[in-house]
Structure formats: C-alpha cells, structure tokens
C-alpha positions in Angstrom: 50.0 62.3 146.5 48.2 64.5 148.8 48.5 67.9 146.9 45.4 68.6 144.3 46.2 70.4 140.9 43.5 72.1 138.5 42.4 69.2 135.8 44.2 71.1 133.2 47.8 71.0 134.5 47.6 67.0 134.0 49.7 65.8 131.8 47.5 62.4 132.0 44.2 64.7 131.1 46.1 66.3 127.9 47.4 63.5 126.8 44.2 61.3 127.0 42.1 64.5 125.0 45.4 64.2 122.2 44.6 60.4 122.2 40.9 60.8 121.8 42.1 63.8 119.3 44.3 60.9 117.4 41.8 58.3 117.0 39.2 60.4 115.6 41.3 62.5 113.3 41.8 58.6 112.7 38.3 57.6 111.5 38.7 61.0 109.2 42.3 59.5 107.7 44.3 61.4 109.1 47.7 59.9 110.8 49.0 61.2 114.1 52.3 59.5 114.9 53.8 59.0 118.9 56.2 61.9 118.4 53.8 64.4 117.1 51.0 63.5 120.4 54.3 63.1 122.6 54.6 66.9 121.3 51.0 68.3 120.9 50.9 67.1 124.9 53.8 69.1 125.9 51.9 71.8 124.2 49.0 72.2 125.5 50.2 71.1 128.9 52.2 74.7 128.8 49.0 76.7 127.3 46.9 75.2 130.1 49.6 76.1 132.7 50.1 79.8 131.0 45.7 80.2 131.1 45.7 79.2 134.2 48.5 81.7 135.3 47.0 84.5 133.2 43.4 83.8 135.0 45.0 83.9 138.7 46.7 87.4 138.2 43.4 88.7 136.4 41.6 87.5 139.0 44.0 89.7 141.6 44.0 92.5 139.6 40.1 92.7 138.7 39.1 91.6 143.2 36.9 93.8 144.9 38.6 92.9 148.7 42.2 93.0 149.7 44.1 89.6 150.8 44.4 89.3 154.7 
C-alpha cells in the first residue's frame, strides 16, 4: 500500500459518513437497513470518483501554463 488516493475515493471514508449518516437518521427514527448503506456507499463512492474526474479536467481546461 504505497500508492495514496484523494480521501473521497475511499470506500472506507463513504462508508463510515453512511454509518454516521445511519445512526443519526437513527436517533430521528428513521431505519437504514445493510442493503440500502451497502448501496448508498456504492453511490457516493461513484459521485466522489465522477467530482473528482470532473475537477481534474476543469482544472486542465481552465490552467494558465502548459504541461512539460
């Protein structure tokens, strides 16, 4: 594990926030069940991943300097 990756394309992040996302909507009575976390997860694992893709080619398109 020597390769770094942007906090948001962790599965392990995501699926803490949907935990942390589950027990509140808990304290409010509202049930989340494994499958639908298992799911939301996958989710916003795929939105993080498509953001961040979005943000790199922005990022090229809007750069002042060329790439070497």
């Amino acid at each position: 594990m020597n390769e770094a990756k942007d906090w948001y394309r962790s599965k392990t992040i995501w699926g803490g926030l949907v935990a942390l996302g589950a027990a509140l909507a808990g304290l409010f009575g509202i049930e989340v069940d494994g499958a639908s976390s298992e799911a939301l997860t996958s989710a916003l694992t795929d939105a993080a991943a498509a953001v961040g893709a979005v943000m790199a080619i922005w990022g090229r398109l809007d750069a002042r300097q060329t790439i070497a």
